[in-house]
C-alpha positions as CSV (number, residue, x, y, z in Angstrom):
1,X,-19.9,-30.9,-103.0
2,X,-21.1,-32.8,-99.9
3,X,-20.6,-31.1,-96.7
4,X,-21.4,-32.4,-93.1
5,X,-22.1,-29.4,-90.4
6,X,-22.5,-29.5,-87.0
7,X,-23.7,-26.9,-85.1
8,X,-25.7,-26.1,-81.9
9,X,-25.7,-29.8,-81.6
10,X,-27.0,-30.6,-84.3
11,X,-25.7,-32.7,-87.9
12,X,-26.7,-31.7,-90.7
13,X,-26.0,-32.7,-94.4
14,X,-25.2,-29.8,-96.7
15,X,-25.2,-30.4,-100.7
16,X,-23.9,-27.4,-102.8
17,X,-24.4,-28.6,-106.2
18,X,-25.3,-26.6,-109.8
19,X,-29.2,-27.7,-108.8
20,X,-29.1,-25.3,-105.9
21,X,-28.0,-26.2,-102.0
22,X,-30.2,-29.0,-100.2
23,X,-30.3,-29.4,-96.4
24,X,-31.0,-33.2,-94.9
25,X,-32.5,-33.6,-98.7
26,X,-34.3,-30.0,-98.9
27,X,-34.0,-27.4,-101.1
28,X,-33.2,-23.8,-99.9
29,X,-32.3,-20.9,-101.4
30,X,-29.5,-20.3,-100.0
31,X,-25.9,-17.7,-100.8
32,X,-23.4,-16.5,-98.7
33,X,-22.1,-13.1,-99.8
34,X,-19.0,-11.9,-98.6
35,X,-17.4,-7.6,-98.8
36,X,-13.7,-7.8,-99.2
37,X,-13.9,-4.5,-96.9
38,X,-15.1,-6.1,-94.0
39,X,-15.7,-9.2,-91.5
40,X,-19.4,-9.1,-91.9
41,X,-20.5,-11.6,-94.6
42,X,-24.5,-11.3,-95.6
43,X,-26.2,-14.7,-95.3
44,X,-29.0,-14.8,-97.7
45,X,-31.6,-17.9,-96.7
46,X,-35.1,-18.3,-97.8
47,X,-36.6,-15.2,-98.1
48,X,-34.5,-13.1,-95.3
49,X,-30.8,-12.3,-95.2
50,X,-29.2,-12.3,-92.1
51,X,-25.5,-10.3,-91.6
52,X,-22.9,-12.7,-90.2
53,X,-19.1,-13.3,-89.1
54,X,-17.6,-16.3,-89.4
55,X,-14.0,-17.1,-87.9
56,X,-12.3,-20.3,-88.7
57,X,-10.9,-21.2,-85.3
58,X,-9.6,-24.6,-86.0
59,X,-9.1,-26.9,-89.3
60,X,-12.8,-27.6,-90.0
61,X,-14.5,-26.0,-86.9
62,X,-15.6,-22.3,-87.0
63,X,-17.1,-19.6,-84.6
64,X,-20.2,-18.0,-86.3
65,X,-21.7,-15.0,-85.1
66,X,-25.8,-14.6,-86.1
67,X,-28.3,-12.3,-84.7
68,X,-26.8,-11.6,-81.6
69,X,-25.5,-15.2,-80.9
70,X,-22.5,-17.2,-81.5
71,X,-22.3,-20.6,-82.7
72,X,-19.6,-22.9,-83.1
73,X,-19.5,-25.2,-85.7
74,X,-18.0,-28.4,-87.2
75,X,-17.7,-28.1,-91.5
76,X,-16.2,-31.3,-93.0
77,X,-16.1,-32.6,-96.7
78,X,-17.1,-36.0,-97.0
79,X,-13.5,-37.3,-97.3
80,X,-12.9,-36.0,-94.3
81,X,-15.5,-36.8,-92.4
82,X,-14.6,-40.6,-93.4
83,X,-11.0,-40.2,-92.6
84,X,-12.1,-39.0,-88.6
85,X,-14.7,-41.6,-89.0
86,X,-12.1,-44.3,-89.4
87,X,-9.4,-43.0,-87.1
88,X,-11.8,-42.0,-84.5
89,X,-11.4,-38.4,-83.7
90,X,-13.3,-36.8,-81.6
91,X,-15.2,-33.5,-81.0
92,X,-12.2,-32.2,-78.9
93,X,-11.8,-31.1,-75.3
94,X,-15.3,-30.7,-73.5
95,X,-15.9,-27.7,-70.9
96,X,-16.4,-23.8,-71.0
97,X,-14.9,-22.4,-73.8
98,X,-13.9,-18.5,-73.4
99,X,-15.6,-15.9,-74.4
100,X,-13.8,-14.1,-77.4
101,X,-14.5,-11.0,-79.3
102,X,-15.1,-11.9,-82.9
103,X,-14.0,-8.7,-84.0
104,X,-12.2,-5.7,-83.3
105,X,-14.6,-3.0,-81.2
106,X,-15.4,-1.0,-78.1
107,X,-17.2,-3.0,-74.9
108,X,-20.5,-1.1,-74.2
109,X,-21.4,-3.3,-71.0
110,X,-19.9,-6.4,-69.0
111,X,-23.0,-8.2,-67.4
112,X,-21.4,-10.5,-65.2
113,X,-18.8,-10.7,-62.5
114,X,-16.3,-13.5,-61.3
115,X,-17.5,-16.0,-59.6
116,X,-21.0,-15.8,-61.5
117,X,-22.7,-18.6,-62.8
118,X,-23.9,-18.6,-66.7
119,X,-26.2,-20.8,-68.4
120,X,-25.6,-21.5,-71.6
121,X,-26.2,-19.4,-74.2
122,X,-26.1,-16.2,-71.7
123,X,-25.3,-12.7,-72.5
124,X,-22.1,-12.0,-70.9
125,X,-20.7,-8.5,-73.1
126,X,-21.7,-6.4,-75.0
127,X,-19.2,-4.9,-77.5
128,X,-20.1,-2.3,-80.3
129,X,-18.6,-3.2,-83.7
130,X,-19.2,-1.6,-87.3
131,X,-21.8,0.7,-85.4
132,X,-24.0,-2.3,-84.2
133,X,-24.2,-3.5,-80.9
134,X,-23.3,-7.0,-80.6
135,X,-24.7,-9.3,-77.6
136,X,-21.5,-12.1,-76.8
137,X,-23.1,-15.4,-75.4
138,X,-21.6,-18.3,-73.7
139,X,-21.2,-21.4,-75.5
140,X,-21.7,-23.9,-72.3
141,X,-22.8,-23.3,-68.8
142,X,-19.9,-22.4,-66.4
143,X,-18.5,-19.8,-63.8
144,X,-16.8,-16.7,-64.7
145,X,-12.9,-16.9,-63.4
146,X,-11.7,-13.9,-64.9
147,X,-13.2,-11.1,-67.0
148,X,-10.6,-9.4,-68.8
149,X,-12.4,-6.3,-70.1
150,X,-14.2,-3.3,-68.5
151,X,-17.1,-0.6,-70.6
152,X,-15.0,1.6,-72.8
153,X,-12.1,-1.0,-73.2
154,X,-11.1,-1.1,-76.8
155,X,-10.9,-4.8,-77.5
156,X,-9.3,-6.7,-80.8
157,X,-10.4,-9.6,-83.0
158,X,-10.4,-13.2,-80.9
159,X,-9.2,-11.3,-77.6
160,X,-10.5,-13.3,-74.7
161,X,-12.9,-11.2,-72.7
162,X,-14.7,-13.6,-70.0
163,X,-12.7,-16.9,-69.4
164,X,-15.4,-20.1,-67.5
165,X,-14.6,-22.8,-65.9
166,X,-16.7,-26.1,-65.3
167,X,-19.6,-25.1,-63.2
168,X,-19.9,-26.6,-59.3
169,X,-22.0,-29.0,-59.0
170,X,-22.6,-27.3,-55.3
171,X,-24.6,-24.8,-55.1
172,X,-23.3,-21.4,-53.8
């Protein structure tokens, strides 16, 4: 099965077939190995594994959380990637998206304030989760409106903890 992924801006062409997974035409050794007991999946590539969450946040888009950063991501079949082809759909709305938790835990640290400017990519929380501390990053550059969480807040699974907006194109 052909797959086309998109993800920190770049495409990428996926092939999962019985001859192994190949990348743009390369051959990894790839497998994604998931616990039915928790969120956390283990992401075996090359020679390292990496632990991951991966939340489906739209048909075909997901948010992926991977050593301490979150990525969001486009997965299409090739079918579906024809059908948007021909009908023109887009990426979706551009600008800030907020700041979620990807799974239930307790906030350790809130490193920024309203009204602060984040590039993107920045830390912004930190939330322990499953006994590992977990670094939440912007997706986009933006200022903070509104944080909606404070250290020792209890927080659940996609609750928005920092919301952006657009940043000024003034400085302050």
């Amino acid at each position: 099965m052909i797959y086309h992924v998109t993800a920190g801006g770049r495409a990428f062409q996926v092939d999962v077939g019985a001859d192994g997974v190949l990348v743009d035409g390369r051959l990894v050794d790839a497998g994604l190995f998931h616990a039915a007991t928790s969120p956390v999946s283990a992401l075996h590539l090359d020679r390292s594994t990496y632990p991951l969450v991966a939340q489906r946040t739209a048909k075909g888009r997901w948010r992926v959380q991977i050593r301490g950063s979150v990525v969001e991501a486009e997965v299409f079949d090739e079918r579906t990637k024809a059908i948007r082809d021909m009908v023109g759909v887009g990426a979706g709305p551009v600008g800030p998206r907020p700041v979620v938790a990807p799974m239930p835990g307790m906030v350790l640290r809130v490193e920024v304030e309203e009204g602060d400017r984040v590039e993107e990519g920045q830390g912004v929380v930190i939330v322990e989760a499953m006994k590992m501390e977990n670094e939440l990053r912007t997706l986009s550059a933006g200022t903070v409106t509104r944080v909606h969480v404070s250290e020792g807040q209890a927080v659940e699974k996609d609750q928005v903890l920092i919301e952006l907006s657009a940043a000024d194109s003034e400085p302050a």
